[in-house]
C-alpha positions in Angstrom: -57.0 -90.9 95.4 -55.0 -91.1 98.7 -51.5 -89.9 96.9 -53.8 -87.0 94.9 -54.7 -85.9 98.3 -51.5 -86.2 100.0 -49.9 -84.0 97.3 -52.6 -81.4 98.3 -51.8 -81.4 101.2 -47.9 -81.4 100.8 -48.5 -78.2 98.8 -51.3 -76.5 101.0 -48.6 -77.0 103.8 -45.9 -75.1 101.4 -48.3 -72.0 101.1 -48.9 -72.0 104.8 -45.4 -71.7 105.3 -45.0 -69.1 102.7 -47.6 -66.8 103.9 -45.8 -66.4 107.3 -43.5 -64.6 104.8 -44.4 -60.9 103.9 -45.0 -60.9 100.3 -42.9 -57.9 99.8 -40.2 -58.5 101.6 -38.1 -59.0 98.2 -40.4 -57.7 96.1 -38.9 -54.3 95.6 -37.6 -52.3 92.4 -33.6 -52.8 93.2 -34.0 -55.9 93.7 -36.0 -56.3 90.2 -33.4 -54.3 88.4 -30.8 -57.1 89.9 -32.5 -59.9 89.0 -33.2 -58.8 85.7 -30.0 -57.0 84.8 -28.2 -61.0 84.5 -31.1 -62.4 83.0 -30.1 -59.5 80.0 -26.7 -60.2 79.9 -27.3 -64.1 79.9 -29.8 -64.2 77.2 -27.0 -61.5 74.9 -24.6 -64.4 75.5 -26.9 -67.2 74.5 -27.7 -65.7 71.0 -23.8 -64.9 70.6 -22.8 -68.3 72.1 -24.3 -71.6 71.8 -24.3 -74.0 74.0 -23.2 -72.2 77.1 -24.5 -73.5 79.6 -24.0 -77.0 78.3 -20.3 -76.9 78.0 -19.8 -75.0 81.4 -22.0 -78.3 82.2 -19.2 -80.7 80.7 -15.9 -78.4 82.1 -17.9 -79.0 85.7 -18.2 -82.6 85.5 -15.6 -84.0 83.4 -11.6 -83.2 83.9 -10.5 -84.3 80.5 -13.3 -82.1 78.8 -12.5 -79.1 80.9 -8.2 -79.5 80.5 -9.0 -79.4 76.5 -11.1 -76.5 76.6 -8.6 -74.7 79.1 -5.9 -75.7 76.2 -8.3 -74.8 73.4 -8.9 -71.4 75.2 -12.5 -72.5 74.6 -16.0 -71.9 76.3 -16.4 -68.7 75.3 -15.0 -65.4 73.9 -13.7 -63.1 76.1 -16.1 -60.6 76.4 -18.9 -63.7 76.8 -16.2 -64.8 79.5 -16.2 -61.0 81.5 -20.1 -61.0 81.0 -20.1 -64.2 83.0 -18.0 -63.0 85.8 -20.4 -60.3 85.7 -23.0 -62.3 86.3 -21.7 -64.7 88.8 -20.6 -61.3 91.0 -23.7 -59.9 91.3 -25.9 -63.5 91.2 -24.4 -64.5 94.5 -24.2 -61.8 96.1 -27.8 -61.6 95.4 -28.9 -65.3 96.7 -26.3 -64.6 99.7 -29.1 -61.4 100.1 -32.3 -63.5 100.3 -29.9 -66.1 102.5 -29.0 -63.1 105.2 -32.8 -61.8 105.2 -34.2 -65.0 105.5 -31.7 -65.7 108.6 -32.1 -62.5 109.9 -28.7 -61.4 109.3 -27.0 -58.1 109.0 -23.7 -57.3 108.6 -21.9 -54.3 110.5 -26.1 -52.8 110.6 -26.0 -52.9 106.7 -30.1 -53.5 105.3 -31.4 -53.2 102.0 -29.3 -52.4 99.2 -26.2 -51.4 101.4 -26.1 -55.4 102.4 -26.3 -56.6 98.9 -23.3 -53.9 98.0 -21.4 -55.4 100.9 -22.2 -58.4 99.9 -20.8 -57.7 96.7 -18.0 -56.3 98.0 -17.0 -59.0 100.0 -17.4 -61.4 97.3 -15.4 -59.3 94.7 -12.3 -59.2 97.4 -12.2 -62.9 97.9 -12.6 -63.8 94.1 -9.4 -61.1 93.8 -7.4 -62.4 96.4 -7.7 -65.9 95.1 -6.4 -64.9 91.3 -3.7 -62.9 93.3 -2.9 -65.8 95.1 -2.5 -68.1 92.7 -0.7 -65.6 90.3 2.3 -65.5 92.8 2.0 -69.1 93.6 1.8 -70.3 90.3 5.3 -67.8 89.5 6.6 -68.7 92.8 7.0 -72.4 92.5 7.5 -71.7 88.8 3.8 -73.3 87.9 1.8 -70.6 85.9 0.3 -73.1 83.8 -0.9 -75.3 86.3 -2.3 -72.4 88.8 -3.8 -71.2 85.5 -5.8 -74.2 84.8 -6.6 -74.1 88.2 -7.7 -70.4 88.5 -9.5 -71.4 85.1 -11.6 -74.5 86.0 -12.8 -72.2 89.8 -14.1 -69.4 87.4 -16.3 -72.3 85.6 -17.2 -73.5 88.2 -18.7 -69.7 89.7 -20.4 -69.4 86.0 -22.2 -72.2 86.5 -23.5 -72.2 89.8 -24.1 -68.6 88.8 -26.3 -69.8 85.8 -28.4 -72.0 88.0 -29.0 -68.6 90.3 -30.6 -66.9 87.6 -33.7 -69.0 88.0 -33.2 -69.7 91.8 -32.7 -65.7 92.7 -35.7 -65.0 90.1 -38.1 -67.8 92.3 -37.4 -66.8 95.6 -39.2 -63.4 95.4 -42.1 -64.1 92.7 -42.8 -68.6 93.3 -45.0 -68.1 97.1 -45.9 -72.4 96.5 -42.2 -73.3 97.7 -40.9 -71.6 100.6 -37.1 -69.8 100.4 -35.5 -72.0 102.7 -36.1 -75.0 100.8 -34.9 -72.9 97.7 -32.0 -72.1 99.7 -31.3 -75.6 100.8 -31.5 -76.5 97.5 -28.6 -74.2 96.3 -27.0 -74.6 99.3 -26.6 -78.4 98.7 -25.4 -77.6 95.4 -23.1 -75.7 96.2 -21.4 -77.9 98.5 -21.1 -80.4 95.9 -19.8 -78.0 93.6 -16.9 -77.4 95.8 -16.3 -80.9 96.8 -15.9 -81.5 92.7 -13.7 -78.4 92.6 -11.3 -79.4 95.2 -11.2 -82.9 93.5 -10.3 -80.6 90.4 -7.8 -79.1 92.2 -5.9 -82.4 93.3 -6.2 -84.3 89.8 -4.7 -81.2 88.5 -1.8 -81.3 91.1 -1.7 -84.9 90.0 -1.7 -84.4 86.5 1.5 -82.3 86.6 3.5 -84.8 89.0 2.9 -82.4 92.1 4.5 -84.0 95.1 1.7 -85.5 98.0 3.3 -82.9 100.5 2.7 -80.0 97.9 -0.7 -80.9 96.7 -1.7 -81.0 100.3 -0.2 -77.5 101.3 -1.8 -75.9 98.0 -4.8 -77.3 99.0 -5.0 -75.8 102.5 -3.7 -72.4 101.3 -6.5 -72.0 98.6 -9.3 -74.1 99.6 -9.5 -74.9 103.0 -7.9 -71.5 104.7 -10.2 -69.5 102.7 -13.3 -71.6 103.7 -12.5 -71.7 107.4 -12.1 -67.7 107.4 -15.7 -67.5 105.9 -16.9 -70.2 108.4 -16.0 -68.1 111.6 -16.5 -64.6 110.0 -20.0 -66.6 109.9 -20.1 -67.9 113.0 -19.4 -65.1 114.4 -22.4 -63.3 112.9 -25.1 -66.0 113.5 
C-alpha cells in the first residue's frame, strides 16, 4: 500500500512539473510535419529492410560485428543508408530544438523554425567537415581504408542515436506525465556514452591497423576532441 502510494505520488509530482510547461509550446504544425516526416521514412526502411535497427544495435556495440559489416558493405542498401542520414540530420537537430527551448536558448535571435534550420545547418556543416576531414587524412597518411571504417562506424553510430530520437522527439511534445528535461537527460546521457564507445571505436581501429601511440593520439584530438571542445565553448558562450 505504502509503495502504491509513493508511486502516486512520484507521478502526481511529474504532472506538477509538467504543467508549469505551456502545453503548446511544441505543439505546433512544423514541428508535427518534422516529427512525422522521419517516422515515414523509418517505417519505408523497415518494410524494405529487416532488422535495422537491430544490426545498427550490434555495429554500435560490438567492433568485430561492425568491421565485418563495414567489409561486407552491409547494414543496409544505399538508398536505406541516405534515408538514414536523412533521418539522423533532421532528428537531432530537432531534439537539439526542444533542448534550446527548454534552456531558453536562442542562437544569433533565431526562434521557431529559423532555430531548428540553424540548427540544422549547423549540424549538416560539422557532419561535412568531419567526412572532409577524414577524406584528406585518410589520403594524406595514405590510410583510406582505415579513415573509411572510421567515417563508417560515426555514421552508425548518428543512425542509431537517431533511431532512438524518433520516439524521444515524438514524447517530448505529446507524453505531459514525464517532464522534458528528464527526457532530455535521458538522451543526453546516452549520448555521452555513445561517444565514449565511438572514441573507443576509433582507437581499436587505430590499433587494429598497427597505428603508432603518437598517431592514434593526434587523430584522436584532431577528430574527436578538437571538434568537441569547439562545440563546448560555442556553448558556453551562449548559456
Amino acid at each position: 500500500m505504502l509503495i502504491t502510494l509513493s508511486g502516486h505520488n512520484i507521478i502526481r509530482s511529474f504532472q506538477l512539473i509538467a504543467e508549469t510547461i505551456p502545453a503548446d509550446l511544441f505543439r505546433k504544425d512544423w514541428i508535427l510535419v518534422i516529427i512525422m516526416v522521419p517516422l515515414i521514412l523509418y517505417l519505408v526502411i523497415a518494410v524494405t529492410e529487416k532488422q535495422v535497427f537491430t544490426i545498427l544495435t550490434r555495429i554500435v556495440l560490438s567492433n568485430r560485428y561492425a568491421s565485418a559489416q563495414f567489409r561486407s558493405k552491409g547494414a543496409g542498401r544505399k538508398i536505406s543508408g541516405i534515408m538514414l542520414g536523412i533521418i539522423s540530420l533532421i532528428n537531432i537537430a530537432t531534439f537539439s530544438y526542444f533542448t534550446e527551448i527548454t534552456f531558453n536558448v536562442f542562437f544569433f535571435g533565431f526562434s521557431d523554425f529559423f532555430l531548428w534550420l540553424f540548427n540544422l545547418g549547423v549540424i549538416s556543416f560539422f557532419i561535412l567537415f568531419r567526412y572532409i576531414v577524414s577524406v584528406i587524412t585518410g589520403g594524406v597518411t595514405n590510410s583510406r581504408e582505415t579513415f573509411n571504417e572510421y567515417y563508417y562506424n560515426i555514421s552508425r553510430f548518428y543512425m542509431f542515436l537517431s533511431v532512438i530520437l524518433l520516439f524521444i522527439n515524438f514524447l517530448i511534445p505529446y507524453l505531459v506525465i514525464i517532464p522534458d528535461i528528464f527526457l532530455i537527460g535521458f538522451t543526453v546521457v546516452l549520448a555521452a556514452i555513445l561517444l565514449i564507445l565511438r572514441i573507443l571505436r576509433l582507437a581499436n581501429i587505430f590499433l587494429k591497423r598497427s597505428f603508432s601511440l603518437l598517431n592514434m593520439i593526434l587523430y584522436l584530438c584532431t577528430l574527436e576532441f578538437i571538434p568537441m571542445l569547439i562545440t563546448i565553448k560555442f556553448l558556453s558562450g551562449a548559456l
